[in-house]
C-alpha positions in Angstrom: 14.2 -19.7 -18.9 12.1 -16.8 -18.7 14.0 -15.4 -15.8 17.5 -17.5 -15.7 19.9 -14.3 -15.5 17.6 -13.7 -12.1 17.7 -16.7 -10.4 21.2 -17.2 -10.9 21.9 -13.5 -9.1 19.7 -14.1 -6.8 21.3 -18.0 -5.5 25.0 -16.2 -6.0 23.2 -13.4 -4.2 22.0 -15.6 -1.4 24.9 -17.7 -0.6 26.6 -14.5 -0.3 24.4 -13.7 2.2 24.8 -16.9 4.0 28.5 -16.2 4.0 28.4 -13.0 5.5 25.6 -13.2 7.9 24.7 -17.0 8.3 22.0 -19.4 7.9 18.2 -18.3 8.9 15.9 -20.6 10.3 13.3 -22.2 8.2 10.5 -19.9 9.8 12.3 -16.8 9.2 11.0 -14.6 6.4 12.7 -14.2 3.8 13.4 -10.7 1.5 14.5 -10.1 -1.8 14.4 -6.4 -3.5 13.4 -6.5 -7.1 12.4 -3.7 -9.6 9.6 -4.2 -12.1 11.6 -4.8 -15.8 10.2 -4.1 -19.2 10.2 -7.2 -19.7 7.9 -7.7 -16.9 5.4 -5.5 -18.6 2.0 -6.2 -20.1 0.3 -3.9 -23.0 -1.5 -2.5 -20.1 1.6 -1.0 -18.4 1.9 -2.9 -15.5 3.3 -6.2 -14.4 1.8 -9.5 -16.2 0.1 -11.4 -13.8 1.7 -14.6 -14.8 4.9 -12.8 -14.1 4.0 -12.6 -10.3 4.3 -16.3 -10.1 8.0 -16.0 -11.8 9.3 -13.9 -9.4 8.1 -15.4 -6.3 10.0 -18.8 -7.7 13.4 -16.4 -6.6 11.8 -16.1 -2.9 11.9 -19.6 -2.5 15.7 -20.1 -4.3 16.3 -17.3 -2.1 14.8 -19.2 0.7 16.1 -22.4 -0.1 19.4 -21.3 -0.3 19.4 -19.0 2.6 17.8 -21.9 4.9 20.8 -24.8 3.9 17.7 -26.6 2.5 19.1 -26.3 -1.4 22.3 -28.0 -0.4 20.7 -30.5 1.5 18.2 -31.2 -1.9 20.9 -31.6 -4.2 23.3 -33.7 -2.0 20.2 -36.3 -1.8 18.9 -35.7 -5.3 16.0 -34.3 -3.9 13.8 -31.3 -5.7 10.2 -29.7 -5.1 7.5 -29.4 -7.7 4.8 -27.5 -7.6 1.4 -28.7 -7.0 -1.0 -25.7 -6.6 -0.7 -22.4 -6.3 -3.2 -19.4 -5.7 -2.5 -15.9 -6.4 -4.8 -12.6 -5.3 -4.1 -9.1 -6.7 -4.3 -6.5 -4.7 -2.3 -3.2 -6.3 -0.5 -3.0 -9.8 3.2 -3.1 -9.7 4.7 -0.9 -12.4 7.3 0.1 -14.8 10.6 0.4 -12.8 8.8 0.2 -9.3 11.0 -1.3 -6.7 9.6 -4.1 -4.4 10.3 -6.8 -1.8 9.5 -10.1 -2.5 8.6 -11.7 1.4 8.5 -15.5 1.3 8.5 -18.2 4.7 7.3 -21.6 5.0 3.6 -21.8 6.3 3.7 -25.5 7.3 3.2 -29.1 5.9 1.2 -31.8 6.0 1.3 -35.7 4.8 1.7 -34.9 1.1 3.2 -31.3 0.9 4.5 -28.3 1.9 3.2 -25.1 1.7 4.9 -21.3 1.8 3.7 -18.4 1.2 5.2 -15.2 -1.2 4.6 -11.5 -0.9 4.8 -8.4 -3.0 5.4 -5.9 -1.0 6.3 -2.2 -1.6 6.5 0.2 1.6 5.4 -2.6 3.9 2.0 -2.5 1.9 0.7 -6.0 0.7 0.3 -6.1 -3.2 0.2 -9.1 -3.9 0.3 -12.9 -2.7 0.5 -16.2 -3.4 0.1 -19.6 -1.6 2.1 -22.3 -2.7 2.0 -26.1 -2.6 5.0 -28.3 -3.3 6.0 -32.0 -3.4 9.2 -33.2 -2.6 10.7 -35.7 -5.1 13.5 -38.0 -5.6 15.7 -37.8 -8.8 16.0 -41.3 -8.2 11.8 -42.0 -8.4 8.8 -41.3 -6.2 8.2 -38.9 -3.5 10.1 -37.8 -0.5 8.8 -38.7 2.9 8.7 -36.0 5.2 10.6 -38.5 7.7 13.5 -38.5 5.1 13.0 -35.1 4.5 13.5 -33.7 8.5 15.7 -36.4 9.1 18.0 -34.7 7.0 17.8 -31.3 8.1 15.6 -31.3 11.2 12.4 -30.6 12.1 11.7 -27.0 12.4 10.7 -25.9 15.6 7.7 -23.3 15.6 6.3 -24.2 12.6 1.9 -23.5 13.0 -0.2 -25.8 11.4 -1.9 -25.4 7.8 -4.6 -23.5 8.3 -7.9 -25.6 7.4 -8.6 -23.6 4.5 -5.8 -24.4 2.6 -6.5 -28.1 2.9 -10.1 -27.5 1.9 -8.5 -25.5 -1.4 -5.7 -28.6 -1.6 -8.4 -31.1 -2.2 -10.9 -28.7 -4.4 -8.3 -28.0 -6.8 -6.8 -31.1 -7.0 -6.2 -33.2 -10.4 -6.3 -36.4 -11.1 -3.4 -38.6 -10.1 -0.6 -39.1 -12.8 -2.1 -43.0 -12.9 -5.7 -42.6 -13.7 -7.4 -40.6 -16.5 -8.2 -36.8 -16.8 -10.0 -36.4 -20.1 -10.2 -33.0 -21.3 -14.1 -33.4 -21.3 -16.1 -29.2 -21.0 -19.4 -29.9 -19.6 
């Protein structure tokens, strides 16, 4: 609820967009301008860095919606969850500082798929974040990616997951819902 009133403007926003200019391609990047709120604001004047993550959730509605990808989702009762996520800092955004939030798909494999947001202000890199999502089914269990590009297609040009990210998949990953994860410190 943090930042309803700003995802709702930014899905009217986007299927305005779609209206006037058409749907991009799922390997397009895609841009939203935001400005830095008070709201948004730490006690040491600059964004909150759990804020970051907030925002870049309105690149991927914006994406989503942008892509045809939302309407296919909710006429299947389908929806993505996050998984993992990893965030690096690069320059503090402040108080009433416009910036673009960049966001594309970086690929998939068996389990997930994975995109990639950007703050950027002046074409300079601020901050970023990697993303990992599930797709799931209202109705129970996950969405196979057959299901999922038989629906809207598979998207041509679409580079493969860099190793790394399958290396930092696997390191950060939890237990499964089905087996125990004691909070145990060593």
């Amino acid at each position: 609820m943090n930042v309803i009133w700003r995802t709702l403007l930014v899905m009217w926003s986007a299927r305005r967009r779609v209206r006037r200019e058409g749907r991009i391609a799922p390997t397009e990047v895609g841009r939203i301008r935001l400005t830095t709120l008070p709201t948004d604001i730490d006690v040491l004047r600059h964004m909150n860095n759990g804020r970051y993550l907030s925002l870049f959730d309105l690149g991927r509605w914006d994406l989503l919606v942008r892509t045809g990808m939302s309407d296919v989702m909710k006429r299947n009762g389908w929806y993505a969850v996050v998984s993992a996520e990893t965030v690096t800092f690069r320059k503090s955004l402040e108080l009433w500082q416009r910036f673009d939030i960049e966001s594309r798909l970086l690929g998939h494999d068996d389990k997930a798929i994975y995109m990639e947001h950007r703050a950027v202000v002046g074409g300079e890199i601020y901050a970023r974040v990697i993303v990992r999502a599930r797709m799931l089914k209202r109705s129970g269990g996950t969405l196979s990616h057959q299901e999922l590009f038989a629906a809207v297609g598979r998207p041509e040009g679409i580079p493969d997951v860099e190793p790394w990210m399958h290396e930092w998949a696997a390191a950060s990953a939890l237990p499964s819902t089905r087996a125990e994860a004691p909070s145990v410190w060593s």
